[in-house]
N, C-alpha and C positions, 0 to 999 in steps of 0.2 A: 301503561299502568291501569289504565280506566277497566280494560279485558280481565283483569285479575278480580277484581271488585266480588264477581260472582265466584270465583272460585274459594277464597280469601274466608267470604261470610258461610259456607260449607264448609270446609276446614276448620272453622274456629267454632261453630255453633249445631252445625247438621249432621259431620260424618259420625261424630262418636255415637248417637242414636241409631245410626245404621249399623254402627259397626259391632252395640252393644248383642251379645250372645244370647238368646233367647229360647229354649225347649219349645216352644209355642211358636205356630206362625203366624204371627200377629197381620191380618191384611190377605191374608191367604188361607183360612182355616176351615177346612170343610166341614168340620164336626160343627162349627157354631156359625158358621155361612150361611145368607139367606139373602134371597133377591124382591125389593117392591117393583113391580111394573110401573111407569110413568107415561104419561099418552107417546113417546119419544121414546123411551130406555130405559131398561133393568138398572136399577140402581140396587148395587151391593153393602148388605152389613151384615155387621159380625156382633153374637149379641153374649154374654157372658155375666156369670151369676145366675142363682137362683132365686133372688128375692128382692123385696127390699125398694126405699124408691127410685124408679129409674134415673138413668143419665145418660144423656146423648152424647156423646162426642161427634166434634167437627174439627178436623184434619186440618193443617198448614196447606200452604202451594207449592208451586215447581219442584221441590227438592219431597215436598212433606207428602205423608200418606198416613193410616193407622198403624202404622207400628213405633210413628213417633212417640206414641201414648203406651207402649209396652208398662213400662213403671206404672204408669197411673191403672192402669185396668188392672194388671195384679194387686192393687193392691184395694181399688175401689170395688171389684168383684167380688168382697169379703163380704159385702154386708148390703150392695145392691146387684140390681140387674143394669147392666154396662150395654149401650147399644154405639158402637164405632161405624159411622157411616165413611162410605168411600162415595168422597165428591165425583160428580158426575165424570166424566172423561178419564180419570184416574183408576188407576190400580184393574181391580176386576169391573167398574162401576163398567155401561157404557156409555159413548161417546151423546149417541142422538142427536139430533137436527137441527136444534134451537140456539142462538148466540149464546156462549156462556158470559156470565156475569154474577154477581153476587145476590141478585134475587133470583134467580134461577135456581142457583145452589139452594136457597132458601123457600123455595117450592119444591125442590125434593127430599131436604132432610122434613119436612113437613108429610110429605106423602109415605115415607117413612114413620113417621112417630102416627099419623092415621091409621095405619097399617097394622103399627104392631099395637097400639095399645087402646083402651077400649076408649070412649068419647068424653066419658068424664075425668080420666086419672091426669093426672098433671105428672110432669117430668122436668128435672133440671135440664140446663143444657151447658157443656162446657165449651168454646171452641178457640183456637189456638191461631191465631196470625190471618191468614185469607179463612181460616174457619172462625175468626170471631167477628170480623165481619158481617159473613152470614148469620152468626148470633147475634144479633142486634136487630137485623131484618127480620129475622124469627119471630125473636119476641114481642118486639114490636106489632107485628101485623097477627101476634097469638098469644096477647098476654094472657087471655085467660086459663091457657092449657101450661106455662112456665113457669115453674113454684119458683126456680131460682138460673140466675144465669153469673156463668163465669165469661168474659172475654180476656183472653191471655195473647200479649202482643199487637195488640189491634186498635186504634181509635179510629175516628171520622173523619179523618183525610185521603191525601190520593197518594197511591204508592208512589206515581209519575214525581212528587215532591223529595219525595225518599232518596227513589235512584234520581235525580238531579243533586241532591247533597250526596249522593256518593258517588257521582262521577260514572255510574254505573253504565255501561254499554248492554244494548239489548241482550236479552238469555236466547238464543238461536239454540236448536238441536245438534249444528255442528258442536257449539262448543261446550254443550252439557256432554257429548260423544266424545270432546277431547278431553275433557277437564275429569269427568267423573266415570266413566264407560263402565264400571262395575255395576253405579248405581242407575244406569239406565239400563244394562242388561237385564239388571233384577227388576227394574218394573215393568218393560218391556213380555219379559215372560207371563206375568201372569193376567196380562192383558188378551178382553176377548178377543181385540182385533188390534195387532201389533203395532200395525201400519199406520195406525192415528197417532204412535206416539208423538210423530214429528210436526202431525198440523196440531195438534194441543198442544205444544209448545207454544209455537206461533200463536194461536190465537190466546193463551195466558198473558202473553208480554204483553200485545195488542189492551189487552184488561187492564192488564196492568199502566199503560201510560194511559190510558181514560179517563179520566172523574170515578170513582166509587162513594163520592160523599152519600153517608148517609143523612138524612135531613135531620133536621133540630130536630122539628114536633116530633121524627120517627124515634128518636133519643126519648126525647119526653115523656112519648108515650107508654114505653117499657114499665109497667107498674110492679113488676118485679122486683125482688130484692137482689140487686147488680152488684159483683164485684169484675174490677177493672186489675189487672196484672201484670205488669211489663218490669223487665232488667230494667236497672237506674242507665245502662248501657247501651239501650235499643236501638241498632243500625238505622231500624226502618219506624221507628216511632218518637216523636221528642215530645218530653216533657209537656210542653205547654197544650199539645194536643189532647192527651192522651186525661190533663185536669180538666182541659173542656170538657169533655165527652163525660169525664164526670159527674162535671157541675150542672151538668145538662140532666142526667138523672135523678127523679123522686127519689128513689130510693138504693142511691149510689154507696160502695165503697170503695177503696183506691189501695190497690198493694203494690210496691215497687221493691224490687227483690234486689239487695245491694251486691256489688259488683258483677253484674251479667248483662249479658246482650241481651239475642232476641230468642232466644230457644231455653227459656228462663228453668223445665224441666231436665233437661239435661245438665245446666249448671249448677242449679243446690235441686236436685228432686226432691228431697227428704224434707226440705223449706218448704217447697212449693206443694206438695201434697198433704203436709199439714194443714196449712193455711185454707187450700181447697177443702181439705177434710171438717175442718171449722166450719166455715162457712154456709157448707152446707149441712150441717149437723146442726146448724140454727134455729133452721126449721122446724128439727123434730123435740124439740124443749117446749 
């Protein structure tokens, strides 16, 4: 039973994002592809719209990539300039030489946003499950440069806590190869170098049963205006966590999207992009 766990929370919450039809290739688009250099590796993003104020997007793990955010970028691409980063080792990003971890992640969507946008303009940041993670480190260590930040699916604890209340047996490459082989093929391709897909597995899980606590003061220190977002259903986030990490922030608010898991876009998107759309529309009043 414990082996299904991972296939289980993919089937109920990941495929239909993969499976959803898309004219765009979201994650793969060469017309709006662009690579930042990092002392290690080309880290890839894809940036869409013409105007407006920016917003970063930060991508799920294992299963996630930018095209989980299809919905959202169509429709936040109206009226901003949308930057989707691909986390390092993932998709086109590459791999490079340094442990991954979630400051790390957090030192290249940074060298990204340096990159692209000039020294004083400030940009939202959204990021979703291991991407809101990394938003928190972000802002944290850059509040001055984060007008606003979204974390969806994500509080202050260790994932290692998660998959023990669910029983979960490691994510190995055999059994993402047994379980899902479609969607490892499709990432596998447009990978610059194929052959990492199997040690990025491995070193993910390794992340994943480690401590990722983000510290209190790092919480605190976010003087951005935070909203927090998880299903009232979250596999991998419960409740009492997810009010910490709140209460923890100046200037916090807390959405919980009723009856959904953890892929809270996929389950009401039209909720959840609202809501997003609010929020950050706050700002411009």
């Amino acid at each position: 039973m414990r082996a299904l766990v991972h296939l289980s929370l993919f089937l109920l919450f990941v495929s239909p994002l993969l499976n959803a039809q898309s004219d765009v290739p979201y994650g793969s688009n060469a017309a709006v592809g662009h690579y930042v250099q990092t002392p290690d590796a080309k880290i890839y993003y894809e940036r869409y719209g013409t105007g407006g104020r920016p917003l970063v997007l930060l991508h799920g793990g294992e299963y996630g990539y930018i095209d989980e955010f299809a919905d959202l970028i169509r429709e936040m691409s109206k009226s901003r300039t949308v930057i989707a980063i691909a986390t390092r080792g993932y998709g086109k990003s590459e791999r490079g030489k340094v442990p991954l971890s979630h400051r790390q992640f957090a030192l290249d969507a940074w060298a990204v946003i340096e990159e692209v946008f000039k020294d004083d303009e400030k940009v939202d940041v959204l990021g979703f499950s291991e991407g809101a993670i990394t938003s928190y480190l972000l802002a944290s260590a850059h509040t001055e440069r984060i007008n606003r930040l979204i974390a969806i699916g994500g509080s202050k604890g260790t994932y290692d806590q998660a998959l023990q209340a669910l029983e979960a047996d490691p994510l190995t490459p055999e059994l993402m190869q047994k379980q899902v082989p479609d969607l490892v093929a499709k990432r596998k391709a447009i990978m610059p170098d194929p052959s990492q897909w199997e040690p990025l597995i491995r070193e993910l899980d390794l992340m994943y049963h480690a401590p990722y606590y983000v510290k209190q003061d790092e919480i605190r220190a976010i003087k951005s205006p935070t909203l927090i977002m998880a299903g009232d259903h979250d596999f991998y986030n419960n409740l009492d966590g997810l009010v910490e990490t709140f209460r923890l922030l100046p200037k916090g608010q807390l959405a919980l999207i009723p009856g959904c898991g953890h892929v809270v876009l996929d389950c009401k998107p039209a909720l959840v992009i609202s809501i997003v759309t609010t929020f950050l529309d706050e700002s411009q009043k």
